[in-house]
N, C-alpha and C positions, 0 to 999 in steps of 0.2 A: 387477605391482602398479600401480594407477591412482594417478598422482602428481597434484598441486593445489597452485596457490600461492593464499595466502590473503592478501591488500593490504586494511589495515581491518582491527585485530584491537581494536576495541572490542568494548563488550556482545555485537551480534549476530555481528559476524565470528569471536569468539573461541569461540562456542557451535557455529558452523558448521564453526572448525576439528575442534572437538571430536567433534564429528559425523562428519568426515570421515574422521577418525584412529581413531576407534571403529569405523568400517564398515572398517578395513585398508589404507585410501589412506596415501599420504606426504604428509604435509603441512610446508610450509614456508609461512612468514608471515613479514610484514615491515610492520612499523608503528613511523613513527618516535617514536612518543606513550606507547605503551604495551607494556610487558612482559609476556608469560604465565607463561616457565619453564615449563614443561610438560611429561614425557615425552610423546615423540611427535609433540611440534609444534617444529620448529627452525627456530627464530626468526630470520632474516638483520636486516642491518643495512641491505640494497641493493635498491631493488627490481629488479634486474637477476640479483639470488641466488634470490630469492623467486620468480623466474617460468622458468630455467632449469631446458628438459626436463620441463615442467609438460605433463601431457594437458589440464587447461586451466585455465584463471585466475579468480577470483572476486575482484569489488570490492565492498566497503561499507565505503566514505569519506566517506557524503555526500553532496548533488546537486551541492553547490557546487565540491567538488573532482572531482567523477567527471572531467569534463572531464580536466582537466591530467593526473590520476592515467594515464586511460586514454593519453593521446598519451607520456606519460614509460613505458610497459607497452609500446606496440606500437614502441617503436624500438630496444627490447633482447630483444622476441619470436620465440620462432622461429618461422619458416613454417608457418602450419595450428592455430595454437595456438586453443582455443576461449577464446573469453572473457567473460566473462557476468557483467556488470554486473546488483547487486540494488541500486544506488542508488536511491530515488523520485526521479523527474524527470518532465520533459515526454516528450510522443512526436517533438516536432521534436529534444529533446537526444538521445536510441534514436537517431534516423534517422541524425543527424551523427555521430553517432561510429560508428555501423555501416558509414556509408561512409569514415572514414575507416581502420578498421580493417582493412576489406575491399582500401582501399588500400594497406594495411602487410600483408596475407597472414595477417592476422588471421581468425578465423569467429565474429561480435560473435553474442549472444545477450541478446535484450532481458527482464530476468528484472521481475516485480514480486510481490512476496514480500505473502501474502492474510493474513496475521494476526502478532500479537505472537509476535516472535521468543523471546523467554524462557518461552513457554507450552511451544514443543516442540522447541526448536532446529533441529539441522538437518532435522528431520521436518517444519519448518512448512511448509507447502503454498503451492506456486510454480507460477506463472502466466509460460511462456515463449512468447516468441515470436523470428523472425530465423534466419540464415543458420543458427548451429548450435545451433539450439534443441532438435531431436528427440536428435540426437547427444548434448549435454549430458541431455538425459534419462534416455538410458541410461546415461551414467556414474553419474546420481546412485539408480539401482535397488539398488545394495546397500545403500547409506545408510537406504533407505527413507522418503524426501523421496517426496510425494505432485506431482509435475508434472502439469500440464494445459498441452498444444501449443494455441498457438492461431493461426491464420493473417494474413496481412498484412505480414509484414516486422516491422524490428524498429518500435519505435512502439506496435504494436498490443496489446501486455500491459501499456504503460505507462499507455495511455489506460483500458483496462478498471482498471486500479489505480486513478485519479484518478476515474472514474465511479463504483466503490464507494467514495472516499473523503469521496466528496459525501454519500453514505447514512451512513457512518456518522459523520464530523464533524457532521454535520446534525444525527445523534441524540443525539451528545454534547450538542450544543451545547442543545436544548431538555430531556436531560436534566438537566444541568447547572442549564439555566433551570426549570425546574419544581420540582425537589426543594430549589433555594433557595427558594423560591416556599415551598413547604411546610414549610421549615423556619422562616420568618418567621410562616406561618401557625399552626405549630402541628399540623400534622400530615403529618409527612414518615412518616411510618409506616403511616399510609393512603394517601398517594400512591404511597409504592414496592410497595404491596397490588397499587395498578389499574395500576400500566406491568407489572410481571409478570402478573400478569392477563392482558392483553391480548397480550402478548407469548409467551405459553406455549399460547393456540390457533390454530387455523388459520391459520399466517401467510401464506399463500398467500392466503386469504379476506378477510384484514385489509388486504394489500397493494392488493386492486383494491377493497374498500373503502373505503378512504383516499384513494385518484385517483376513481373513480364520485361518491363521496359530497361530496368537496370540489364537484368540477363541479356535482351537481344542487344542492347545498345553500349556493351560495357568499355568496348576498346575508346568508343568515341567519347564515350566519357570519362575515364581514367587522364583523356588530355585535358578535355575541360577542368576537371577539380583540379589538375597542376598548374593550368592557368589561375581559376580561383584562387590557390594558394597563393600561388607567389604574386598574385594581383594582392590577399590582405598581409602577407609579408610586406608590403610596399608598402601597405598606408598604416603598420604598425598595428593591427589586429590579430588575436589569435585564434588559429587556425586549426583545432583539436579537432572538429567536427567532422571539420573538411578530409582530416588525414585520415577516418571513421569511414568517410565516404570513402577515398581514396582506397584503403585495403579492402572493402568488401566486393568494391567494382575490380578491380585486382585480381580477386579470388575466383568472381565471378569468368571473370575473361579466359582464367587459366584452369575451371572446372569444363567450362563449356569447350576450349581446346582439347584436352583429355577426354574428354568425350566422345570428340570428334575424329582423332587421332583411333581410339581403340573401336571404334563401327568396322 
């Protein structure tokens, strides 16, 4: 039987345990914050309980504790033990703790988890990378966790994490700004018509549309978002997104002049 300690039994940890104990793993958890009671999941009070004879370790504590968590994990670990951090962090924080683990006889695995954990639990689709990333993959095949390897050391699934997180906080963020927009205007119910709209065809087609079309059409739009602007100026809306849009069409405008300028 594939044994797992689970360190972090909030929201997402708790559903992962669940996951893991549903696919026939042993799971043992330890979180000093929070109780499950669960059949199936025994709960320690130590994290030196929690990780004993573990085939390997899973953290979600946090970016702020990963650190500590993981150096308090590899000084009561036994030799070979996989360990596979799904905190969000940087890829310089992957790298240091990879080698620090690797210096405790650890095999760090840099995990960065692609969607809302409460959508499918431990099924949510993980992005690994580092020493035992493949390895941790095949552990998690009966769970039926969708892995994707991806090369570089650890680091490298953390940075693709923060690279999609730029797309879709980005999207938040100007959805966010628009449908307030709309709702001041009076018509948030035709606005969320044209972002699904536009969002339910070729997204592939809309993607290099949106880069192509910014580039050739930048001067004309630089005046539009300053109309935008000062249009939700007026009706008391803010405008961060807009000013987002505003400098990259900017940049745009005055890459493509330098351009043009040095031919």
């Amino acid at each position: 039987m594939t044994t797992c300690g689970v360190v972090g039994l909030g929201e997402a940890g708790a559903l992962f345990a669940r996951g893991f104990r549903d696919a026939g793993f042993e799971v043992t958890g330890y979180d000093p914050f929070t109780r499950l009671d669960e059949d199936g999941i025994r709960q320690v009070d130590q994290v030196a309980d929690a990780v004993a004879g573990a085939d390997f370790v899973v953290s979600l504590v946090g970016a702020t504790a990963a650190a500590a968590v993981a150096e308090e994990i590899f000084q009561v670990s036994a030799p070979g033990v996989i360990y596979a951090d799904l905190n969000t962090g940087s890829p310089k924080l992957k790298a240091d703790l990879a080698t620090r683990a690797s210096e405790a006889g650890a095999r760090f695995v840099d995990v960065a988890v692609l969607a809302p954990v409460p959508r499918s639990g431990a099924k949510t689709p993980l992005m690994v990378s580092g020493e035992g990333a493949s390895e941790f993959a095949e552990l998690l095949a009966p769970v039926g966790t969708p892995v994707e390897t991806v090369a570089g050391g650890a680091g490298a699934a953390a940075a693709r994490k923060l690279i999609r997180s730029v797309f879709m906080k980005g999207l938040a963020a100007v959805v966010i700004e628009s449908v307030g927009a709309a709702q001041l205007g009076d018509c948030e119910e035709w606005l969320r018509a044209q972002i699904a709209n536009e969002l339910a065809g070729d997204t592939a087609l809309l993607i290099d549309r949106l880069i192509t079309g910014s580039k050739q059409h930048a001067a004309r739009r630089i005046h539009e978002t300053e109309d935008a602007r000062a249009y939700l100026e007026e009706i008391g809306q803010p405008h961060w997104a807009t000013d987002a849009a505003h400098s990259w069409l900017t940049k745009l405008h005055e890459d493509a002049a330098n351009h043009t300028t040095n031919e």
